[in-house]
TORPA-4810 file (N, C-alpha, C, O; in nm, 3 decimals):
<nodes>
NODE_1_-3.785_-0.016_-7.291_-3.749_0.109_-7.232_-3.862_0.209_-7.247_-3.955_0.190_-7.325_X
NODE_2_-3.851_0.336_-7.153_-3.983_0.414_-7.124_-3.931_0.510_-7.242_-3.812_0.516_-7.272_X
NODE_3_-4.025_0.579_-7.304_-3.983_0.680_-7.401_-3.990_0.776_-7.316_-4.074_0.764_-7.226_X
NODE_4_-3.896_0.911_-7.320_-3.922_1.035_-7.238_-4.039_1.113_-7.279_-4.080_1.155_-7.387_X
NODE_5_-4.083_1.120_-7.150_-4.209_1.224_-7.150_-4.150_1.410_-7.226_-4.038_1.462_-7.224_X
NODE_6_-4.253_1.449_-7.271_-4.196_1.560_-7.285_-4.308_1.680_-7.272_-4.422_1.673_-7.318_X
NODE_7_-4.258_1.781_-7.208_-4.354_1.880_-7.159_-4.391_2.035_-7.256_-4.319_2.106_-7.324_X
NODE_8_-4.494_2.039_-7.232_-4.465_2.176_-7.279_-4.536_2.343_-7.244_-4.574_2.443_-7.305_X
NODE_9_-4.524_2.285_-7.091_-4.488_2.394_-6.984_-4.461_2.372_-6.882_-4.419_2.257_-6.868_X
NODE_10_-4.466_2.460_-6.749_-4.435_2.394_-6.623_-4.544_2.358_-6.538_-4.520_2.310_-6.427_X
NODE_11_-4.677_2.376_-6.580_-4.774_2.345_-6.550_-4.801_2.204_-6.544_-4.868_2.154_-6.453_X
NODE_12_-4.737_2.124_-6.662_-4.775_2.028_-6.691_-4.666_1.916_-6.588_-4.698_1.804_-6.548_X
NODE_13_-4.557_1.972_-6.569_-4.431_1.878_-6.502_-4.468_1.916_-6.369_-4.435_1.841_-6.278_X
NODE_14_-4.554_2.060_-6.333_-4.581_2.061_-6.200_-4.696_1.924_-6.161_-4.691_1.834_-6.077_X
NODE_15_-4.801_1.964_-6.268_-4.915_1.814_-6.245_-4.861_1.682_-6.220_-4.880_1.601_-6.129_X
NODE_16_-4.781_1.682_-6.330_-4.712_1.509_-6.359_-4.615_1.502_-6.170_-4.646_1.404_-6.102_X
NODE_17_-4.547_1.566_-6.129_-4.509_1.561_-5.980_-4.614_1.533_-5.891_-4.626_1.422_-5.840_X
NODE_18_-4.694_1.628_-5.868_-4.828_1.592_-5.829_-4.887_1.469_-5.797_-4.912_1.428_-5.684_X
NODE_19_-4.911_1.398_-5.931_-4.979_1.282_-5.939_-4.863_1.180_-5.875_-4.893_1.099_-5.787_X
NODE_20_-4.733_1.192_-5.926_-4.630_1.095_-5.861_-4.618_1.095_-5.731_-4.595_0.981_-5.691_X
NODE_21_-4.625_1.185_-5.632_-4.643_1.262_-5.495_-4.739_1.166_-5.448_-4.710_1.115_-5.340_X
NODE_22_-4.873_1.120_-5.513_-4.976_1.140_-5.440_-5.006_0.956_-5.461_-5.087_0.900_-5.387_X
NODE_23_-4.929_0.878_-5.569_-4.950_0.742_-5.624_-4.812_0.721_-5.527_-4.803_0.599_-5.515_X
NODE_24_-4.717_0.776_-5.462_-4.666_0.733_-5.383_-4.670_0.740_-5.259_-4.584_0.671_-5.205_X
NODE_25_-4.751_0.808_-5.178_-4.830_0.860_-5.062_-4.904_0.734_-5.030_-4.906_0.671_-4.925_X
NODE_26_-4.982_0.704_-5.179_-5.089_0.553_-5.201_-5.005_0.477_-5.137_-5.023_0.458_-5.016_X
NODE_27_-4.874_0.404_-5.219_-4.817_0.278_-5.211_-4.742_0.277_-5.057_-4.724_0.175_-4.990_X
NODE_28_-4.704_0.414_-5.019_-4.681_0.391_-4.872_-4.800_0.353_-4.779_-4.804_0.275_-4.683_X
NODE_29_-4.851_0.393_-4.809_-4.975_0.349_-4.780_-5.057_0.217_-4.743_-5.140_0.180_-4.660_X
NODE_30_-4.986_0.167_-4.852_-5.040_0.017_-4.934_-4.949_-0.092_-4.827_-4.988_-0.198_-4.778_X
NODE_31_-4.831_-0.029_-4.814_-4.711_-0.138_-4.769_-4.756_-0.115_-4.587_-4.789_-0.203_-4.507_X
NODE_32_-4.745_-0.013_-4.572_-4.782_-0.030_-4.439_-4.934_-0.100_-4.340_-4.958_-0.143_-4.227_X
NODE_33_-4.998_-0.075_-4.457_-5.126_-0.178_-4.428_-5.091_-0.332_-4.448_-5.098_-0.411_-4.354_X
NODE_34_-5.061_-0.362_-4.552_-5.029_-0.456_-4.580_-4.921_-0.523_-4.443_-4.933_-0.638_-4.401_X
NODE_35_-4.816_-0.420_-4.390_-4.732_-0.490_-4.264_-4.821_-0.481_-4.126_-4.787_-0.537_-4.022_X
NODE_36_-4.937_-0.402_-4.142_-5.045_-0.459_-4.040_-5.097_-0.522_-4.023_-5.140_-0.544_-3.910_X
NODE_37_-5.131_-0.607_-4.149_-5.225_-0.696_-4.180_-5.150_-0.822_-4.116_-5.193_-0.894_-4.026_X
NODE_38_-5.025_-0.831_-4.187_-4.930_-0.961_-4.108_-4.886_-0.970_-3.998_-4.832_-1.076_-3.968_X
NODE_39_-4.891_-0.871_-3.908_-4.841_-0.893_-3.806_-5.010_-0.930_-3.739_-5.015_-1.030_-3.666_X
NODE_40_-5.116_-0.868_-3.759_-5.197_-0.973_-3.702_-5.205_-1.103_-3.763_-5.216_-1.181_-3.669_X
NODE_41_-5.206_-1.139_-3.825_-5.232_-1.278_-3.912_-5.140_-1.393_-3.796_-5.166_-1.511_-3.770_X
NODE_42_-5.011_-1.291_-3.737_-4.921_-1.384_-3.661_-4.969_-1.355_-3.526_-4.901_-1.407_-3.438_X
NODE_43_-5.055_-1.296_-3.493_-5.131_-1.363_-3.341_-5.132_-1.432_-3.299_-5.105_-1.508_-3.392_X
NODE_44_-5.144_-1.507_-3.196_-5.173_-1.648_-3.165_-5.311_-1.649_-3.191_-5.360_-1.695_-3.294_X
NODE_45_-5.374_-1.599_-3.095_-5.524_-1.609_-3.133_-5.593_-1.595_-3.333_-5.709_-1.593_-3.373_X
NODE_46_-5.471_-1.591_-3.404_-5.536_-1.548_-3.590_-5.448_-1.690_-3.603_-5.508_-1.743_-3.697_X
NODE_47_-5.349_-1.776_-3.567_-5.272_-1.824_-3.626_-5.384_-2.017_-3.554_-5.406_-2.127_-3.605_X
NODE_48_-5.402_-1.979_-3.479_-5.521_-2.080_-3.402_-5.663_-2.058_-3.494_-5.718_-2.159_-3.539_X
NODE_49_-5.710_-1.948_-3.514_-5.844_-1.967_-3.545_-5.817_-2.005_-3.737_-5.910_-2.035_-3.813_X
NODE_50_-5.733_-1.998_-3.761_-5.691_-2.006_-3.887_-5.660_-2.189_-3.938_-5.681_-2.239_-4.048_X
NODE_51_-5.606_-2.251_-3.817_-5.536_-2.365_-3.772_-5.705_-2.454_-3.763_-5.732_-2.565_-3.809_X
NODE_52_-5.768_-2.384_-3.709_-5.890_-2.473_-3.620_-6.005_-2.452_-3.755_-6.090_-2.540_-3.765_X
NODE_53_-6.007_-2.326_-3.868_-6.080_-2.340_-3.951_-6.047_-2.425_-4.042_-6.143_-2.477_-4.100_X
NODE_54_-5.914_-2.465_-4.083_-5.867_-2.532_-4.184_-5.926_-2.714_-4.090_-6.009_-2.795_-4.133_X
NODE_55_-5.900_-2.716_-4.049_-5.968_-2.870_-3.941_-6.095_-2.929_-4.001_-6.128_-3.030_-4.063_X
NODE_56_-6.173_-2.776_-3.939_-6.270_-2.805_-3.955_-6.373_-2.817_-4.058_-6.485_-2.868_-4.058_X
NODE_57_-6.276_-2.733_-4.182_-6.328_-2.794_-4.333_-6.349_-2.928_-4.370_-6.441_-2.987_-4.426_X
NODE_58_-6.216_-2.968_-4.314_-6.202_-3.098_-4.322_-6.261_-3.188_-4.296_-6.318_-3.261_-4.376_X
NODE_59_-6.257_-3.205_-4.101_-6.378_-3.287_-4.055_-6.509_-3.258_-4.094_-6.588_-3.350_-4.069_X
NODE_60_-6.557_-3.159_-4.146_-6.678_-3.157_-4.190_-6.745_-3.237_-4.300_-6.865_-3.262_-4.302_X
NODE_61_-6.648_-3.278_-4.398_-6.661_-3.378_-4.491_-6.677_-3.517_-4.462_-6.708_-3.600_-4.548_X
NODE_62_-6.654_-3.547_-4.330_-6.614_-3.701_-4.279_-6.683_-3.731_-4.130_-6.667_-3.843_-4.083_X
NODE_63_-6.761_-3.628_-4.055_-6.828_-3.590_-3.983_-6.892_-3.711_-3.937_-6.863_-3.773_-3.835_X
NODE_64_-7.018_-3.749_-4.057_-7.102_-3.869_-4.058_-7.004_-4.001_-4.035_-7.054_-4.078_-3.952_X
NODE_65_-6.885_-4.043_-4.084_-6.836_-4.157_-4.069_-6.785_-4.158_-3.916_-6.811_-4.251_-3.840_X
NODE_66_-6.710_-4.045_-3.879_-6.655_-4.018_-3.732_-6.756_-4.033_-3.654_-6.769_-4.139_-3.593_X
NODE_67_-6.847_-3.930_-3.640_-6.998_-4.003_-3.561_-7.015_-4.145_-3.556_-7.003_-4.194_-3.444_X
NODE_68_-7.042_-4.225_-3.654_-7.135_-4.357_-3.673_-6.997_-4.446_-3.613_-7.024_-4.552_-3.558_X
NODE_69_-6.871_-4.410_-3.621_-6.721_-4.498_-3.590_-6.751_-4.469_-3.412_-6.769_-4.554_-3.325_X
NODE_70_-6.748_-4.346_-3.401_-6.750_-4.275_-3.214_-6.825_-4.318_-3.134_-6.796_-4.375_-3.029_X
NODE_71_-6.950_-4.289_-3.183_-7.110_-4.341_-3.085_-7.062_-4.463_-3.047_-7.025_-4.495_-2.934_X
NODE_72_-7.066_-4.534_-3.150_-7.047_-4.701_-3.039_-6.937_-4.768_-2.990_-6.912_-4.884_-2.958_X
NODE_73_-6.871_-4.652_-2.994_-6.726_-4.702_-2.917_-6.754_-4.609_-2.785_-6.719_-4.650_-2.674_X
NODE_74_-6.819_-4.479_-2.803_-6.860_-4.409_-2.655_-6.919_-4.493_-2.558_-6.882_-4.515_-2.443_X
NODE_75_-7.030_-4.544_-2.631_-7.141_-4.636_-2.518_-7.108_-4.760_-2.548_-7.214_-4.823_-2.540_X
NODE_76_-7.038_-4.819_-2.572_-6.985_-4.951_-2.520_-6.872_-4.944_-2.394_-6.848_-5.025_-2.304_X
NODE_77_-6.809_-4.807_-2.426_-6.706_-4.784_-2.323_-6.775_-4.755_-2.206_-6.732_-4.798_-2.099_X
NODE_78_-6.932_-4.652_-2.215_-6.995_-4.598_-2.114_-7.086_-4.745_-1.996_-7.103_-4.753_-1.875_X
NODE_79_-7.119_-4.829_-2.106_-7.151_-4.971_-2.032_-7.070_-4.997_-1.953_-7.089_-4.971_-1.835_X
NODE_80_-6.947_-5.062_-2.001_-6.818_-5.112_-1.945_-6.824_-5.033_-1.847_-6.859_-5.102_-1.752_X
NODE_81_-6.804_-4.875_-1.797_-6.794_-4.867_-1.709_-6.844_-4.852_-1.601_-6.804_-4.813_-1.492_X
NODE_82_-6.958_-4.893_-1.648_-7.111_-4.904_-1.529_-7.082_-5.027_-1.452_-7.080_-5.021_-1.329_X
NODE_83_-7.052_-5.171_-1.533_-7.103_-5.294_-1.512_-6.864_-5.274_-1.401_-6.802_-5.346_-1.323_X
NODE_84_-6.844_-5.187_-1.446_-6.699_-5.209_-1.361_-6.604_-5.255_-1.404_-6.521_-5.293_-1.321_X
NODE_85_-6.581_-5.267_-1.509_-6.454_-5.320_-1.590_-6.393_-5.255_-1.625_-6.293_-5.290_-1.688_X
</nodes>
């Protein structure tokens, strides 16, 4: 439990309002940025580039094997379809 503050003038309970006034001014503050922040985050365009960065962490690790697996399945396919099959 909070122990009671105790004053000893009105100077001082006027300050102490003050500061509470102004740390809650902040936190409105705080919350409403904060509900800006999420409603872009739910963009399509933030919820895609978010989608397509997480990917591409990924494939970036495995890049070299996907290449060296792709290439020769590209141009064997690209032969094939020269010669007409």
């Amino acid at each position: 439990m909070e122990e009671t503050k105790k004053y000893s003038s009105y100077a001082q309970i006027e300050l102490e309002l003050e500061i509470l006034k102004v740390e809650r001014e902040l936190n409105l503050k705080r919350i409403i940025l904060d509900v800006k922040k999420s409603k872009e985050s739910l963009l399509p365009k933030n919820i895609i580039k978010g989608f397509l960065g997480d990917y591409k962490s990924i494939f970036s690790n495995y890049s070299g094997i996907i290449l060296k697996t792709a290439i020769p399945i590209l141009i064997q396919w690209f032969i094939n379809r020269k010669r007409g099959n």
